[in-house]
C-alpha positions as CSV (number, residue, x, y, z in Angstrom):
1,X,68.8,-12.3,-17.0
2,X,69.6,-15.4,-19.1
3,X,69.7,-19.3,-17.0
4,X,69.9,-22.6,-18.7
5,X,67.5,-25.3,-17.2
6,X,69.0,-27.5,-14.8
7,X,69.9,-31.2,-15.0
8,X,67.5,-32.2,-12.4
9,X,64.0,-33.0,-13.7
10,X,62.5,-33.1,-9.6
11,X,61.5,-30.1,-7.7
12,X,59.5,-29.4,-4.4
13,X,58.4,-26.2,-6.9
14,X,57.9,-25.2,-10.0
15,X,57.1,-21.6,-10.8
16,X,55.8,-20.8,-14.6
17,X,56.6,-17.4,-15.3
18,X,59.4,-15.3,-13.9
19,X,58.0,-11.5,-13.7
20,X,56.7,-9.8,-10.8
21,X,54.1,-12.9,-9.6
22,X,56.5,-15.8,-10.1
23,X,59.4,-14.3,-9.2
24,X,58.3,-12.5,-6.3
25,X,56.8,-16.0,-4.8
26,X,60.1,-17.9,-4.9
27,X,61.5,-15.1,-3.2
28,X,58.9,-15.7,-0.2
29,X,59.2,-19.8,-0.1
30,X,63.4,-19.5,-0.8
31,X,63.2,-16.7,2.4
32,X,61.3,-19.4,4.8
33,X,63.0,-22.5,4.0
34,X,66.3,-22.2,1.9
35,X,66.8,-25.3,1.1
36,X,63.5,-25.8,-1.2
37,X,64.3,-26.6,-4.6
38,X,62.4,-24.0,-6.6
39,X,62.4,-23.6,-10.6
40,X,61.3,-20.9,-12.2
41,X,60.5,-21.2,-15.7
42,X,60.3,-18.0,-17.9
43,X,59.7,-17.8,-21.8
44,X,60.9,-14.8,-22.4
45,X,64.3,-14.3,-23.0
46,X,64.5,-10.6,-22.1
47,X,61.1,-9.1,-20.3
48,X,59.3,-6.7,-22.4
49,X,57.4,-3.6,-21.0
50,X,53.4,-3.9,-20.3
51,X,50.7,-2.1,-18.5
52,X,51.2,-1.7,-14.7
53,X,53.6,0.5,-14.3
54,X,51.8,2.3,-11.3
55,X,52.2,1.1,-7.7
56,X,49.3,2.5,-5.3
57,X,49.9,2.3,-1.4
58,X,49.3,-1.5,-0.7
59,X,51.7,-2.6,-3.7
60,X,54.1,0.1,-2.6
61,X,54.4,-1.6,1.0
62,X,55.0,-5.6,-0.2
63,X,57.6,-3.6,-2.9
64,X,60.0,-1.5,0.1
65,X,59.2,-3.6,3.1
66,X,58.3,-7.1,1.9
67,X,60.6,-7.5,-0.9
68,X,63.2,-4.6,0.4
69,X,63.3,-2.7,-2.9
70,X,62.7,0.3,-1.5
71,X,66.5,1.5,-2.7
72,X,65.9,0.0,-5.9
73,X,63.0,1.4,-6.1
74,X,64.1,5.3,-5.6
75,X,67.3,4.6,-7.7
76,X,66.0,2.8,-10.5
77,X,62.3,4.1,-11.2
78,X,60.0,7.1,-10.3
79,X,58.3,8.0,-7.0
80,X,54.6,8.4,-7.5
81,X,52.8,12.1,-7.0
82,X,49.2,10.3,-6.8
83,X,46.6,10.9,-9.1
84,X,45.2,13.6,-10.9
85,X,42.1,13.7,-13.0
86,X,41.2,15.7,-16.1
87,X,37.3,16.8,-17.2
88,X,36.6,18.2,-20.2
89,X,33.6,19.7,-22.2
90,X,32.6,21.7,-25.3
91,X,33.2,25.1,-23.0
92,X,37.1,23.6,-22.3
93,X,39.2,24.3,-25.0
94,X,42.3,24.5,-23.3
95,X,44.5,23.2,-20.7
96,X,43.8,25.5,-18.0
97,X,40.0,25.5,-18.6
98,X,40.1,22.1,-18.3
99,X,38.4,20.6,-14.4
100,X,41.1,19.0,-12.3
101,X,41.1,17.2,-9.6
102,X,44.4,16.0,-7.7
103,X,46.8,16.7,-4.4
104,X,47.9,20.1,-3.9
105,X,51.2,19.0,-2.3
106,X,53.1,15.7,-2.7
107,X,51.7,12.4,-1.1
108,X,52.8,10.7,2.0
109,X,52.6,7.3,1.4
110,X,55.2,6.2,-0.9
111,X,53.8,4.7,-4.6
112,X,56.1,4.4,-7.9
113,X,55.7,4.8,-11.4
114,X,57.7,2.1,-12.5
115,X,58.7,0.6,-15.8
116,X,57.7,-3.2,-15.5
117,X,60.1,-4.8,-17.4
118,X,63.2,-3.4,-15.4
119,X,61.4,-4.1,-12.2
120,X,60.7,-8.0,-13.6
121,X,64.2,-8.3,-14.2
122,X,65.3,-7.0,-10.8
123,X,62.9,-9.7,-8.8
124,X,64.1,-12.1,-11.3
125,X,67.8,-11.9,-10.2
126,X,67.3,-11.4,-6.3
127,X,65.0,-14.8,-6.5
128,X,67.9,-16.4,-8.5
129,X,70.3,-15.0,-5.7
130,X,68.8,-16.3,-2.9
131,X,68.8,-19.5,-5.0
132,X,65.8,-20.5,-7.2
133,X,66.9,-22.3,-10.5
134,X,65.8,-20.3,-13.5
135,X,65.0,-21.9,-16.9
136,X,64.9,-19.2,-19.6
137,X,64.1,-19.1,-22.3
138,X,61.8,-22.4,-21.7
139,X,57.8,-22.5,-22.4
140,X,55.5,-24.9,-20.3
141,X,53.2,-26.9,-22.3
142,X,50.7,-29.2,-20.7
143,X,50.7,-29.6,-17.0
144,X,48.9,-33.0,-15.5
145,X,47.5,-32.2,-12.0
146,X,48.0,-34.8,-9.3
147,X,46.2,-33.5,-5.9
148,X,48.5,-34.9,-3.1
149,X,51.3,-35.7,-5.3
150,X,53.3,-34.7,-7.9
151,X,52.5,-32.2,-10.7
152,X,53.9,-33.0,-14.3
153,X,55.3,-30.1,-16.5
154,X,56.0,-30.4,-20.1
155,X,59.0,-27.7,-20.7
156,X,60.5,-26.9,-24.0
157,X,63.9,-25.5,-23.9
158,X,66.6,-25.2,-26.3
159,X,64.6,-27.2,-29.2
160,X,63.9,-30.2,-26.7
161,X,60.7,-31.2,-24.5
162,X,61.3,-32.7,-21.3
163,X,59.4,-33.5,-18.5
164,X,59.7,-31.7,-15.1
165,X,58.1,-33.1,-11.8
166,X,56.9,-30.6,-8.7
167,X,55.1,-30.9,-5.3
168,X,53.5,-27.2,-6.5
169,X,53.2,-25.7,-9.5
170,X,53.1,-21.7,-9.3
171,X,51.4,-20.4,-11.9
172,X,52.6,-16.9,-12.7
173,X,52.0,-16.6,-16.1
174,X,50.3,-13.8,-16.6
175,X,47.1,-13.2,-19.1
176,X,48.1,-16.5,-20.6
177,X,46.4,-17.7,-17.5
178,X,48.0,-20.7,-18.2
179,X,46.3,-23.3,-16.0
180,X,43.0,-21.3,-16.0
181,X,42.6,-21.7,-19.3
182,X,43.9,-25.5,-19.6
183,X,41.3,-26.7,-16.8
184,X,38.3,-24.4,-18.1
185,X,38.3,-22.3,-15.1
186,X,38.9,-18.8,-17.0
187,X,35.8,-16.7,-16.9
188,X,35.6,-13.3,-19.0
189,X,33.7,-10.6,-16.5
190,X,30.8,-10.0,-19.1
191,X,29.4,-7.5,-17.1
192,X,32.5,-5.3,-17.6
193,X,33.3,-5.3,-21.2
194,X,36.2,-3.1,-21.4
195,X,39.1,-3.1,-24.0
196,X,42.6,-0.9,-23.9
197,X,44.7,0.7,-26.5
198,X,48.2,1.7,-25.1
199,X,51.9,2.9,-26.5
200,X,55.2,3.9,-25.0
201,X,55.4,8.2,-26.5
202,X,58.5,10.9,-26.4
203,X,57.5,13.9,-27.0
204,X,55.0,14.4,-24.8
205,X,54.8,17.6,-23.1
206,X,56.2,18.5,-19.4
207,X,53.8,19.2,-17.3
208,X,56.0,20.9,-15.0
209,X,58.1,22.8,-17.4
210,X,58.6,26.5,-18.3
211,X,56.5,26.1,-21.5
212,X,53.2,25.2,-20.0
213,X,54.0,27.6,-16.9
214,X,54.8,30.5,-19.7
215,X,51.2,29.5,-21.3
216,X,49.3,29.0,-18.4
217,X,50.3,31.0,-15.4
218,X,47.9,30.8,-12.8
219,X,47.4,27.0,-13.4
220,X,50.9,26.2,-13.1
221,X,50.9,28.0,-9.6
222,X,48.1,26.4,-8.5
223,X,49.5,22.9,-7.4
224,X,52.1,23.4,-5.0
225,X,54.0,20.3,-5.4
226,X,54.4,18.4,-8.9
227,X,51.8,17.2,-11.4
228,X,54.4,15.5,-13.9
229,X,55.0,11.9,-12.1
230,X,51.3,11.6,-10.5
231,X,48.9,9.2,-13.0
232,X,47.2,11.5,-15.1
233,X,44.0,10.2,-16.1
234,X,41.8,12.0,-18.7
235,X,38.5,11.3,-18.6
236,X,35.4,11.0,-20.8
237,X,31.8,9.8,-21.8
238,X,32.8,5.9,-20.9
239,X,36.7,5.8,-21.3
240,X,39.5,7.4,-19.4
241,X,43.5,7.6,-19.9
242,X,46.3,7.5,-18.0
243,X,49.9,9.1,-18.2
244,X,52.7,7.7,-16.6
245,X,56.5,9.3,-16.7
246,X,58.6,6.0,-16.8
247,X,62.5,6.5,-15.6
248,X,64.6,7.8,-18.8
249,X,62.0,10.3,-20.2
250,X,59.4,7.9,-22.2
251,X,55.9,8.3,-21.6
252,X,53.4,5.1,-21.1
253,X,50.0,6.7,-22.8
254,X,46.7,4.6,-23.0
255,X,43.1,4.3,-23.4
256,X,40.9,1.6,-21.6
257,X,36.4,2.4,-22.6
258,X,34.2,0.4,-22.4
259,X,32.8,-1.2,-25.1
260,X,28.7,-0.7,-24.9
261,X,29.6,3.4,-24.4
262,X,32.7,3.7,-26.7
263,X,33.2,3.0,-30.4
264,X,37.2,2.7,-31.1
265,X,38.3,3.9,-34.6
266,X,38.4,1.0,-37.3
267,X,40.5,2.6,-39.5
268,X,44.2,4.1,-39.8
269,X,47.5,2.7,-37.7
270,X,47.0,1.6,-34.3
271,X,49.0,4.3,-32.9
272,X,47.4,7.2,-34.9
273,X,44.1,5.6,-34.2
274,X,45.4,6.3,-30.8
275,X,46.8,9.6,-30.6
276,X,43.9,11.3,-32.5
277,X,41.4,9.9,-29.9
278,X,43.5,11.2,-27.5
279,X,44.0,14.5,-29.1
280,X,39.9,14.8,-28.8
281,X,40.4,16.0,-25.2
282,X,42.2,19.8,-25.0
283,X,44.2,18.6,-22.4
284,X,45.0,15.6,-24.4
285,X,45.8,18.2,-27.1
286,X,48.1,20.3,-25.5
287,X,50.2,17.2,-24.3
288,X,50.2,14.8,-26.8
289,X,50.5,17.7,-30.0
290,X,54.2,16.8,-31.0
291,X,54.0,13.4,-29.2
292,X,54.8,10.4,-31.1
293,X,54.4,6.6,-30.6
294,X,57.5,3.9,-30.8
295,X,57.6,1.8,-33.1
296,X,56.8,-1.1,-32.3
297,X,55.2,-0.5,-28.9
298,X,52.2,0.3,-29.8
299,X,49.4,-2.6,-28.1
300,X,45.7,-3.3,-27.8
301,X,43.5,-5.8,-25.9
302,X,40.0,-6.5,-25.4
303,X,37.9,-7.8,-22.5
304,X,40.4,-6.8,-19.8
305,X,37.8,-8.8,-16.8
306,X,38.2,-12.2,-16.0
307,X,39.1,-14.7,-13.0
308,X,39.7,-17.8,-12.3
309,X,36.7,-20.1,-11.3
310,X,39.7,-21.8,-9.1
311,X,42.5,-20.2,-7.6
312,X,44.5,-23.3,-5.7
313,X,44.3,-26.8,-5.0
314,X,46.9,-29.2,-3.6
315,X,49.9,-29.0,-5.6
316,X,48.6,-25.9,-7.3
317,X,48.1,-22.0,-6.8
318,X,47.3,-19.2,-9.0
319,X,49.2,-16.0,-8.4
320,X,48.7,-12.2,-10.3
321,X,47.2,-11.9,-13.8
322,X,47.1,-16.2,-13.6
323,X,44.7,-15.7,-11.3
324,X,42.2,-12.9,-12.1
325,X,42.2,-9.4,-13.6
326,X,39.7,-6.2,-13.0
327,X,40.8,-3.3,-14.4
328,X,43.4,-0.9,-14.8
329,X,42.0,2.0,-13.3
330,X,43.3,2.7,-9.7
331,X,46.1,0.2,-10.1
332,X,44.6,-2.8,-8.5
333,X,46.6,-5.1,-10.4
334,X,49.5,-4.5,-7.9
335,X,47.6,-5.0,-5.0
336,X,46.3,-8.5,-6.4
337,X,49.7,-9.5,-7.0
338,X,51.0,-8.7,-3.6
339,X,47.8,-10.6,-1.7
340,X,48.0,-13.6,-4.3
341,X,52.1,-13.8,-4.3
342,X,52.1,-13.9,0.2
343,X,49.0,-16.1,0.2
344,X,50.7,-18.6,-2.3
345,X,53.7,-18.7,-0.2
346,X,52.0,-19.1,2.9
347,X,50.0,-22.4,1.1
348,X,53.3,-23.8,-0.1
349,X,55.4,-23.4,3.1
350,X,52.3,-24.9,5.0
351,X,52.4,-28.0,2.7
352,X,56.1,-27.8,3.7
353,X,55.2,-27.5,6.9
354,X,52.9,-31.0,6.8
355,X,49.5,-28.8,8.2
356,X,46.3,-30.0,6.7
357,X,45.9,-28.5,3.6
358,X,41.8,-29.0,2.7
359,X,40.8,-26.2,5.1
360,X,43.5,-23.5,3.9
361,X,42.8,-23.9,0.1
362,X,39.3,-23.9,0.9
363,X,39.6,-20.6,2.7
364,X,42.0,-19.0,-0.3
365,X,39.3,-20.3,-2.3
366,X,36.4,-18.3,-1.2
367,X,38.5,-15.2,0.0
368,X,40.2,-14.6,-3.3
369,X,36.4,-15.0,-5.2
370,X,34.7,-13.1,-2.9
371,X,37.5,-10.0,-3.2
372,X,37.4,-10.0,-7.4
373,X,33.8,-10.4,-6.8
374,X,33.3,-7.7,-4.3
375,X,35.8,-5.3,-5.8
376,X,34.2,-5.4,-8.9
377,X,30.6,-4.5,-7.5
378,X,32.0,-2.1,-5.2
379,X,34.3,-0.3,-7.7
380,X,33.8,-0.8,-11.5
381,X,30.6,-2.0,-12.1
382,X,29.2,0.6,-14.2
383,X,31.7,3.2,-13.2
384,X,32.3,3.9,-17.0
385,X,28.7,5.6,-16.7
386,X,30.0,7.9,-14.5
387,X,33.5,8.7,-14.9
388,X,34.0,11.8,-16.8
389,X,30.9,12.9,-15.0
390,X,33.1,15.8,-12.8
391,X,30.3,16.3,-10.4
392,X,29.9,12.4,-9.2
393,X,33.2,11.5,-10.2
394,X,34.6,13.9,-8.0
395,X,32.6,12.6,-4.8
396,X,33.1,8.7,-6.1
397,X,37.2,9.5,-5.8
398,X,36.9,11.0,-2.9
399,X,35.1,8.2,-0.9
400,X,37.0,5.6,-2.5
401,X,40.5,6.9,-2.0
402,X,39.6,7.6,1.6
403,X,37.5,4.5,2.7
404,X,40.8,2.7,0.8
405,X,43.0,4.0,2.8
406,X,41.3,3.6,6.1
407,X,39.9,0.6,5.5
408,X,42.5,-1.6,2.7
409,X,46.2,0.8,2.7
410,X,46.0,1.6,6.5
411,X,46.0,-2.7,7.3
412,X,49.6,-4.0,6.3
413,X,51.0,-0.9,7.6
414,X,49.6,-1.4,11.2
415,X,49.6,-5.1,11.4
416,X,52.8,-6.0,9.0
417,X,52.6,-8.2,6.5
418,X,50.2,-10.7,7.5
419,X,47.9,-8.5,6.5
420,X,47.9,-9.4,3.5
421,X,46.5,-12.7,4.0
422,X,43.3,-11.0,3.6
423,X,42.6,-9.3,0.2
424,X,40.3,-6.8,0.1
425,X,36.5,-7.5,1.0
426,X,37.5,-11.0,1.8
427,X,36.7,-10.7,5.8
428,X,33.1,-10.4,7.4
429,X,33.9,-7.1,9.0
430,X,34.9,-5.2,5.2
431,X,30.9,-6.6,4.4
432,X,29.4,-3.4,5.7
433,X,31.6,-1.4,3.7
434,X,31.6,-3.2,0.6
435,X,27.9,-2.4,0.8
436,X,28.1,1.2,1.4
437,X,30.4,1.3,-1.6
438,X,28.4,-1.2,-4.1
439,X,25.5,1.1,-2.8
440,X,27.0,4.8,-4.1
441,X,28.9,3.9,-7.0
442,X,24.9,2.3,-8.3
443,X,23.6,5.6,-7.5
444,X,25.8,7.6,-9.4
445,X,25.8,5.1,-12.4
446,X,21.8,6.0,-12.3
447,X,22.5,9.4,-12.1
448,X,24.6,9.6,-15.1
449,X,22.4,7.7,-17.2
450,X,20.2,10.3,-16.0
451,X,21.9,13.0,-16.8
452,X,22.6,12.2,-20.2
453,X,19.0,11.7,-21.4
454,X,18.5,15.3,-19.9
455,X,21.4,17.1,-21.6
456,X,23.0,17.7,-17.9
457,X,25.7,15.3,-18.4
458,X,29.1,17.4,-18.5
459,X,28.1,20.6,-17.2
460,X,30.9,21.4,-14.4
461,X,33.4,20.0,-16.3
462,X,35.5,23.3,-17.2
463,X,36.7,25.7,-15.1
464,X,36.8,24.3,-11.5
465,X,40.2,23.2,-9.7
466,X,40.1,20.7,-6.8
467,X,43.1,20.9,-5.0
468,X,43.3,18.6,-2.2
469,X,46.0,18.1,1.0
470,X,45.8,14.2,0.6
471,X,45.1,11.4,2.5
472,X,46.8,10.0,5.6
473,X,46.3,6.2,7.7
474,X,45.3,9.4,10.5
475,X,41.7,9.5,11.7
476,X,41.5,13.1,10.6
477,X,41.2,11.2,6.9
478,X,37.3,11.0,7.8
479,X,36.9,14.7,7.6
480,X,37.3,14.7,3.7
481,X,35.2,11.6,3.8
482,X,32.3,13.1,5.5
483,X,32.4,16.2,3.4
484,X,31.9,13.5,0.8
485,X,29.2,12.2,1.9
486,X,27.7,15.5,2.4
487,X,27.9,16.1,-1.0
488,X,26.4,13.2,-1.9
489,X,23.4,13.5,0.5
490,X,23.2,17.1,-1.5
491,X,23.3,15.3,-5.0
492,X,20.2,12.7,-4.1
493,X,18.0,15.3,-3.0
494,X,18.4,17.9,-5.8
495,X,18.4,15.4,-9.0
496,X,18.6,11.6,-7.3
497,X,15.4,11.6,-6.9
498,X,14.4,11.3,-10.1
499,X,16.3,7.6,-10.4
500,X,14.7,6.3,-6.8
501,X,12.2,4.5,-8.6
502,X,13.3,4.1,-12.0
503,X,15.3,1.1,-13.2
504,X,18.2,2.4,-15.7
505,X,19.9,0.1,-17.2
506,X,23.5,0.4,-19.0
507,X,23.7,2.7,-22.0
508,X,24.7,1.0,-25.5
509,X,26.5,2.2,-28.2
């Protein structure tokens, strides 16, 4: 979608950046009160693909039944078969000796596999329809803050800077983090020093198809439903990747480690740098044999964690990657965008509105740094110790895929959409659970560490199949849960123990 900027230089908003995050929040102010100017000003003149392409349940509800692209959405892109995980170790030298752990039938909460830069474009053209004024291509320079009044926007378009006045500036620009980085806010998440290596593949092998059936009988009978278009994640000594089917046949492939347990290749293309790290895995092997890279589309970044020390003011509000990023692994980045995009709108349309402001961006504030904050500890923090570990990995998905869904998935689906108001961890009643999860995924960081300096680490990662029925919003979700924690309870008392007392710290490379 191509716009020319307008004539008018005054706006009640300005959003910078047009994907998902931008986009998405005009649609929610222009819903509210039509008669808001809005701008939306996008650099790009055509979106270009990038990493997201998987929806988990939360994203999957503000996609179908707060935006309404839940036609789209089936017509257009992939619906997602959840997630599967791949363990590996000298003994597994082939697919089907390979560890697995994913749903035995197909899930019941819908989730996509989409391909982002389609899905941009879509949000794009329904915010232009219900009528926010798009300026593309146009970059946004400096922006001059005015609490209370109006925010400045230096725009080039077309070979000319002009000026551009707002009430609120949106920003929804992505990793550029555009105000973050302008006001000194941006803080990189030392404590999780992870990088990525992604590409965009044909060739890569069906998962469902006759050939690896032919080869591998009894594993292709195993799953009942489909393993093809769930995220595949292979896993490893500190890294894991995923594979996502995108609409049209392509493959998105890529890598994310972490950098004290990982060293990435330093020599050779990017994209066979890539491919033969992937190729080190036998299920990587079998998939990814004939596979090749596009041209082109082959990316890298480093230190994926950081936030905003700030995430709103009064004219202002961060929204998406803008605001803060965590990690790939799990998808959260959807679920960000969904809380930060409703939560923006709610600020702007309350400014609108003429409610006091102070006490609403001081409570956005706090709940959006105590969620990354939370999350983080809860989740990731140190999980790269662990997570091609098959025997605590298996009981770490387990307990957070079920305490996610009763606890974070089950919310917006039984209370609508003002549910997401609250992000994750943000409330006092989600403290008790963010310390039962902080609390388990430390223990089984210690007992990897563990594990590795007694040779143990590894050893059930061939030849076992996890095939589970999924999870529901249902009560009877607590069953796998306990079993869970059973397991754990079993873990601590046969090897924990030896970590009660000890104080492990991180490995290095």
């Amino acid at each position: 979608m191509n716009a020319t900027c307008p004539d008018a230089d005054s706006f009640d908003v300005a959003v910078v950046g047009g994907a998902l995050s931008g986009a998405a929040t005009a649609i929610l102010l222009l819903r509210e009160q039509p008669r808001l100017r809005v701008l939306i000003l996008e650099k790009s003149p055509a979106f270009n693909r990038r990493v997201g392409e998987a929806t988990v349940e939360v994203s999957g509800y503000f996609l179908c039944r707060v935006l309404g692209l839940t036609r789209y959405l089936n017509e257009s892109h992939l619906v997602k078969q959840g997630m599967r995980f791949w363990f590996a170790n000298p003994r597994a030298t082939t697919l089907d000796q390979a560890t697995e752990i994913g749903g035995e039938y197909l899930s019941r909460v819908p989730a996509f596999q989409v391909d982002r830069a389609a899905l941009d474009e879509e949000v794009l053209r329904r915010a232009a329809e219900v009528g926010a004024q798009v300026c593309r291509p146009a970059s946004v320079g400096r922006i001059e803050l005015c609490p209370g009044g109006r925010q400045i926007l230096e725009v080039r378009h077309g070979g000319t800077v002009r000026k551009v006045s707002a009430r609120w500036v949106v920003d929804a620009s992505g990793v550029v983090a555009l105000l973050a980085r302008q006001q000194g806010w941006r803080r990189i998440n030392t404590a999780h020093p992870t990088s990525a290596v992604w590409a965009r593949w044909t060739g890569v092998k069906d998962w469902d198809g006759l050939e690896l059936a032919g080869k591998f009988p009894a594993w292709a009978v195993a799953c009942k439903g489909v393993r093809g278009t769930a995220t595949n994640h292979l896993l490893g000594s500190g890294w894991w990747a995923w594979i996502i089917p995108l609409k049209g046949g392509d493959m998105s492939v890529g890598v994310v480690f972490d950098q004290r347990l990982v060293s990435w290749p330093a020599e050779g293309l990017p994209g066979d740098r890539l491919k033969n790290f992937l190729l080190q895995h036998p299920v990587g092997r079998e998939l990814m044999a004939q596979a090749q890279w596009r041209e082109g589309d082959v990316h890298s970044r480093k230190n994926l964690a950081y936030s905003s020390a700030t995430f709103a003011g009064d004219g202002f509000v961060l929204v998406g990657d803008a605001a803060a990023f965590l990690d790939p692994f799990y998808s959260p980045g959807m679920d960000w965008i969904s809380y930060s995009t409703w939560s923006a709108a709610q600020l702007v349309l309350a400014g609108q509105r003429g409610e006091p402001l102070p006490p609403r961006i001081a409570r956005l504030n706090q709940a959006f740094t105590d969620s990354y904050q939370r999350w983080f500890a809860a989740v990731y923090q140190d999980k790269y110790e662990y997570m091609g570990e098959y025997e605590l990995m298996r009981r770490a998905f387990q307990l957070d895929l079920g305490l996610y869904y009763l606890g974070v998935a089950s919310q917006p689906f039984k209370l609508g959409a003002m549910a997401l108001a609250s992000p994750a961890f943000s409330t006092p009643h989600s403290l008790p659970f963010f310390c039962f999860m902080r609390l388990y995924n430390r223990r089984f960081a210690q007992m990897a560490r563990i594990r590795r300096q007694r040779g143990l680490w590894g050893r059930r990662n061939d030849g076992r199949r996890e095939l589970i029925s999924g999870f529901t919003f249902s009560p009877k979700t607590s069953l796998p849960l306990l079993r869970a924690l059973a397991g754990w309870g079993w873990l601590e008392l046969t090897e924990g123990w030896r970590t009660w007392f000890s104080r492990a710290h991180p490995s290095s490379i």
